[in-house]
Backbone as JSON, one array per atom type, in Angstrom:
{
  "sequence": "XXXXXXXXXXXXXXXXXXXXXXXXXXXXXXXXXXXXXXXXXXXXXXXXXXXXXXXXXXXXXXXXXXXXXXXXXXXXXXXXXXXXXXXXXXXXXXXXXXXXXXXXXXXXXXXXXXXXXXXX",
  "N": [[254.34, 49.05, 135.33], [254.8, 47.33, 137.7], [256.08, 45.16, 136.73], [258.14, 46.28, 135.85], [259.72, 47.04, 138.28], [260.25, 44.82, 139.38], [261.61, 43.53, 137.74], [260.11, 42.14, 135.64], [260.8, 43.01, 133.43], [261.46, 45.44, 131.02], [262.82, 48.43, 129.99], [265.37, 50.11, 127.75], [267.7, 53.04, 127.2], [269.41, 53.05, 123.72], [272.67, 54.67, 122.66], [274.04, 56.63, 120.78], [277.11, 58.45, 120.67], [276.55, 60.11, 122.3], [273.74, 60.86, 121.76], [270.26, 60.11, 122.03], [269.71, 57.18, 120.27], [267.71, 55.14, 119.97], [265.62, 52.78, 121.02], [265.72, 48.89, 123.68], [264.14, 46.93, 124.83], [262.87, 44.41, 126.95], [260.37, 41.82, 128.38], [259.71, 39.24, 130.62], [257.53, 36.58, 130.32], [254.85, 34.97, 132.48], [255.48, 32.3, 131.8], [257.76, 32.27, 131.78], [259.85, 32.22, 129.91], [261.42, 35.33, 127.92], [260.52, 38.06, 125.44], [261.65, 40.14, 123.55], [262.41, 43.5, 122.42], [263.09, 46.02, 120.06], [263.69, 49.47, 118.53], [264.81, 51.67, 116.87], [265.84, 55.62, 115.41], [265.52, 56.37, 112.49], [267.97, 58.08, 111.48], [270.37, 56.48, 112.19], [270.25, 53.9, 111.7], [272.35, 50.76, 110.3], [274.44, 51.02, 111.69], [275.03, 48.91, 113.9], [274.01, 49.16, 115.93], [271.65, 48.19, 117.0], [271.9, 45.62, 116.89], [274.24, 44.63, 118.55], [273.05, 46.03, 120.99], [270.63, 44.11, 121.58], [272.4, 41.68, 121.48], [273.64, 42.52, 124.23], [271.75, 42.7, 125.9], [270.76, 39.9, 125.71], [272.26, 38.64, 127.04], [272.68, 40.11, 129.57], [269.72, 38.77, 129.96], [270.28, 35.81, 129.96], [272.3, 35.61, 131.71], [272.24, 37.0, 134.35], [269.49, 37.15, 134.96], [268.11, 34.59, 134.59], [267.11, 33.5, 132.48], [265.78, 30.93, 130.12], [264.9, 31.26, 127.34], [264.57, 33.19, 124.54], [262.38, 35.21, 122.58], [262.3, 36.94, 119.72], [259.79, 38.88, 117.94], [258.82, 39.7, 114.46], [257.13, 41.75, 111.86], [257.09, 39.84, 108.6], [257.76, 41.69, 106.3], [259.6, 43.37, 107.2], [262.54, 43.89, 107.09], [265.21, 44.56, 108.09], [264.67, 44.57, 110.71], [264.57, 41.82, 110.72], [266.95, 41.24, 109.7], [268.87, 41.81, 112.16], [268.01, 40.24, 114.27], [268.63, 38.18, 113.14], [271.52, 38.86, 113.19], [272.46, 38.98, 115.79], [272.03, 36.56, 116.56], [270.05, 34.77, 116.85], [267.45, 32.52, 115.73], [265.37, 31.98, 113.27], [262.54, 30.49, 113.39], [259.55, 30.03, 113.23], [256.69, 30.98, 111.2], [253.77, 32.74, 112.5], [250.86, 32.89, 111.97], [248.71, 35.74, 110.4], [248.89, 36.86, 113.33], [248.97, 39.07, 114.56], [247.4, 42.75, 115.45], [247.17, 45.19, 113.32], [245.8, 48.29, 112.97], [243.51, 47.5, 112.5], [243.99, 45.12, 110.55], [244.7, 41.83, 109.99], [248.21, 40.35, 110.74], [251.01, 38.71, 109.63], [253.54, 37.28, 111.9], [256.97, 36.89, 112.3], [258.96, 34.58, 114.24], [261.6, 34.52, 115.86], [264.22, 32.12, 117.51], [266.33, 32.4, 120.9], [268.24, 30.28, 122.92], [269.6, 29.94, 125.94], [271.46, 27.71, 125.68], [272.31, 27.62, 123.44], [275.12, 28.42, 121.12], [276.98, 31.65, 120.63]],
  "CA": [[255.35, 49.49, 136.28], [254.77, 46.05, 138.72], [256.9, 44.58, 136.0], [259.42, 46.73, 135.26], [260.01, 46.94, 138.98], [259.57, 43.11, 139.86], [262.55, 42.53, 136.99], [260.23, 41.44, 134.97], [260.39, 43.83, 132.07], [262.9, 46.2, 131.1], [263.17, 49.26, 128.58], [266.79, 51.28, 127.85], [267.9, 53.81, 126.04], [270.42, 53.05, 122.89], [273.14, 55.82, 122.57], [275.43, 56.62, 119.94], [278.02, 59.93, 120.6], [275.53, 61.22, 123.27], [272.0, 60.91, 121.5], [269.55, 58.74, 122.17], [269.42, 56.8, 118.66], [266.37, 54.34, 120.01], [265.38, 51.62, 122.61], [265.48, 48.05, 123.62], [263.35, 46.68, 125.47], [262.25, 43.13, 127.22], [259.53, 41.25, 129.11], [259.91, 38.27, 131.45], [256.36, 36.42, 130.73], [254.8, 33.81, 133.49], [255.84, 31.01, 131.36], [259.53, 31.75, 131.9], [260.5, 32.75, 128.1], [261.43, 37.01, 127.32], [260.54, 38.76, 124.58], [262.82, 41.06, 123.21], [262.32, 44.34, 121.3], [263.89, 47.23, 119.6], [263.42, 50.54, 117.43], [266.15, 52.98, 116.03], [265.43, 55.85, 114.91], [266.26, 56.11, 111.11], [268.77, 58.13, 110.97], [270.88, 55.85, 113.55], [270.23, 52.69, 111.21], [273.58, 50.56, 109.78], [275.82, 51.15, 112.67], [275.22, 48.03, 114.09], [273.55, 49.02, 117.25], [270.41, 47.47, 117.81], [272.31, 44.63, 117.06], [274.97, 45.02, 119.69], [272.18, 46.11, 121.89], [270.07, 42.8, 121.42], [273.33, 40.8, 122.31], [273.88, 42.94, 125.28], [270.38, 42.38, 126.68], [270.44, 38.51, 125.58], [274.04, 38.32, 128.05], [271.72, 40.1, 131.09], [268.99, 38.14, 130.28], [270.37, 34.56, 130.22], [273.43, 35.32, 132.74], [271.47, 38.13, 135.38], [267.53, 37.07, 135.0], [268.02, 33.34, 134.73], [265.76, 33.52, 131.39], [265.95, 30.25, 129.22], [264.58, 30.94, 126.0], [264.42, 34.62, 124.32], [262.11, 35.63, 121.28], [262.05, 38.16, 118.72], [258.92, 38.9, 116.72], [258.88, 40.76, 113.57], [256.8, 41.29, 110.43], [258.13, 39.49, 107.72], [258.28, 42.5, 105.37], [260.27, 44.46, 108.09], [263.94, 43.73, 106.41], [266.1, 45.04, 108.53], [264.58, 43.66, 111.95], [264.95, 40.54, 110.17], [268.56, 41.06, 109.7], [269.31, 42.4, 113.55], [267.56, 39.15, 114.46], [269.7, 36.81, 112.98], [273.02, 38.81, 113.53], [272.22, 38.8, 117.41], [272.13, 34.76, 116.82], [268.32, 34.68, 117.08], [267.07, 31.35, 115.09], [264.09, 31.65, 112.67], [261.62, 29.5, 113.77], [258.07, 30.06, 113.09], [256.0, 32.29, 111.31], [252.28, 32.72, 113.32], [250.13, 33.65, 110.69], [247.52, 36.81, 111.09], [249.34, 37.16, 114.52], [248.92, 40.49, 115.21], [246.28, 43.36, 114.36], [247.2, 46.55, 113.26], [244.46, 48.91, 112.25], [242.34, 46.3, 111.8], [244.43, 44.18, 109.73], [245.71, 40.9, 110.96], [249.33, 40.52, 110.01], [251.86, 37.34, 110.02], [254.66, 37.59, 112.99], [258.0, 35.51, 112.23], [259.23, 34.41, 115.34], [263.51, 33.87, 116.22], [264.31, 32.6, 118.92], [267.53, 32.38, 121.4], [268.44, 29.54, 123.89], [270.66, 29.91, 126.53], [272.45, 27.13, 125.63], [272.93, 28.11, 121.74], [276.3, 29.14, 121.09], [276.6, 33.21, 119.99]],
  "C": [[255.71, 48.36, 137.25], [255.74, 45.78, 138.04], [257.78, 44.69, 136.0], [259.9, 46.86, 136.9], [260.33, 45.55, 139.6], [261.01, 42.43, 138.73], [262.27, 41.67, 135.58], [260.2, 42.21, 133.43], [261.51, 45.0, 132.19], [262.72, 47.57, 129.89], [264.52, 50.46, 128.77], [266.69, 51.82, 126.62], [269.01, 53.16, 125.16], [271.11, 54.38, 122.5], [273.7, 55.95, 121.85], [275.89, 57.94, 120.3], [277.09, 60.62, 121.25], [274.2, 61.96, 122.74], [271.95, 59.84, 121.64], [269.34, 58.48, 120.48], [268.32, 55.85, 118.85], [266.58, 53.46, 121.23], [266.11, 50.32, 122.36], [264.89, 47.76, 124.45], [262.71, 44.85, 125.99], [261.24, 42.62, 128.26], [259.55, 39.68, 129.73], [258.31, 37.6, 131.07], [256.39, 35.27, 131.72], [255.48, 32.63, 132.92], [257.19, 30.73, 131.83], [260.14, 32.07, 131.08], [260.27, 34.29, 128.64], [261.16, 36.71, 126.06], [261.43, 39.95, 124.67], [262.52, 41.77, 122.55], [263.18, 45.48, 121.1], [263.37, 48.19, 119.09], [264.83, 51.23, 117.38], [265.68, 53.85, 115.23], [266.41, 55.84, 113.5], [267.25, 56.48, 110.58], [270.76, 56.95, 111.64], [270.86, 54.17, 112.8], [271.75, 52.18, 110.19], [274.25, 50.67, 110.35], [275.92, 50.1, 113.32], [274.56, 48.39, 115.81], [272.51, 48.6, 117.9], [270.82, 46.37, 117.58], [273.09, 44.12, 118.11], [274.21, 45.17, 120.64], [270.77, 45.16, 122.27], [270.81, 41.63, 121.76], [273.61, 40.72, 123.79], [272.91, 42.47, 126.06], [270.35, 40.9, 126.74], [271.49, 38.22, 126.48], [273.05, 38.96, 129.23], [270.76, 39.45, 131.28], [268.99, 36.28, 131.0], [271.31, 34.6, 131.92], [272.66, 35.88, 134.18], [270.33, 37.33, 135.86], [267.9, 35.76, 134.92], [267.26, 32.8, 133.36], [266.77, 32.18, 130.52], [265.87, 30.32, 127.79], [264.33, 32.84, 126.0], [264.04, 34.57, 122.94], [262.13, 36.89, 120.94], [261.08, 38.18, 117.99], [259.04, 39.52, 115.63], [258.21, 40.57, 112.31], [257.4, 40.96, 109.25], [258.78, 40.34, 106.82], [259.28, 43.27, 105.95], [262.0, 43.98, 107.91], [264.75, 43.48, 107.43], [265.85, 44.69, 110.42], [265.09, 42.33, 112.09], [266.31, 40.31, 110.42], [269.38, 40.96, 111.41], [268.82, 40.85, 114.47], [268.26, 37.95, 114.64], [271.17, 36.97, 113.35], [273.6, 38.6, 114.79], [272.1, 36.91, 117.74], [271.04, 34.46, 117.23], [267.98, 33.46, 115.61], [265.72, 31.22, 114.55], [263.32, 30.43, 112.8], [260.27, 28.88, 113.5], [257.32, 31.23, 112.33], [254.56, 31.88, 111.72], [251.19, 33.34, 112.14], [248.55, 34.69, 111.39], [247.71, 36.81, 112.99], [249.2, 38.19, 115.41], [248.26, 41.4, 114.59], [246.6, 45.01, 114.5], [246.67, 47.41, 112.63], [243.41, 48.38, 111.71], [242.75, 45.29, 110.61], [245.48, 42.92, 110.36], [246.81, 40.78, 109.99], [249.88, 39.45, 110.37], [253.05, 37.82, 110.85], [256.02, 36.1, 112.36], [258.42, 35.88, 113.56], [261.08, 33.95, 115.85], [263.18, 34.08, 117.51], [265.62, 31.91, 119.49], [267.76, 31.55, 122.41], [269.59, 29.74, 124.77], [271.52, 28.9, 126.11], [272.96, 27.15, 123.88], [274.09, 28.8, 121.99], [276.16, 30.73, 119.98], [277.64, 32.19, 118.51]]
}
């Protein structure tokens, strides 16, 4: 809550025709770089809005928040994050290998990421 009050963290709703169709969500860390995230739920996928809503946030983050650099994580098998990633002008960069542990399994993270001064 410090965070999300303080500016440095953020989570909204995504709407289509007056439902919520999923989030986005970002974090300011000490370094100075956001992270950036999303969900949709499934039926709400293909309209182009967590894409749109990953642009939107990357335009308050650089112009509003002052934020230089903005990543996206996502597991590589996860398709369609992948895609929302790159259409938002997010720049494959890195993958972190066994990055992250879910149920006890470490997993590889690819990493895009967004510079303020990259052109959309």
């Amino acid at each position: 809550m410090e965070r999300f009050g303080s500016e440095r963290g953020g989570l909204f709703g995504i709407w289509f025709r007056r439902s919520l169709a999923g989030c986005v969500s970002f974090r300011i860390h000490e370094d100075g770089y956001a992270t950036l995230g999303y969900w949709l739920d499934g039926e709400y996928e293909g309209k182009g809005l967590a894409t749109a809503a990953c642009r939107a946030l990357a335009v308050h983050l650089f112009d509003d928040l002052g934020v230089h650099r903005i990543e996206i994580r996502c597991e590589p098998g996860n398709l369609r994050s992948i895609a929302v990633a790159e259409r938002a002008g997010f720049i494959r960069e890195a993958t972190l290998r066994g990055a992250i542990n879910i149920s006890g399994v470490a997993r590889d993270l690819i990493v895009f990421a967004r510079l303020k001064t990259d052109s959309d």
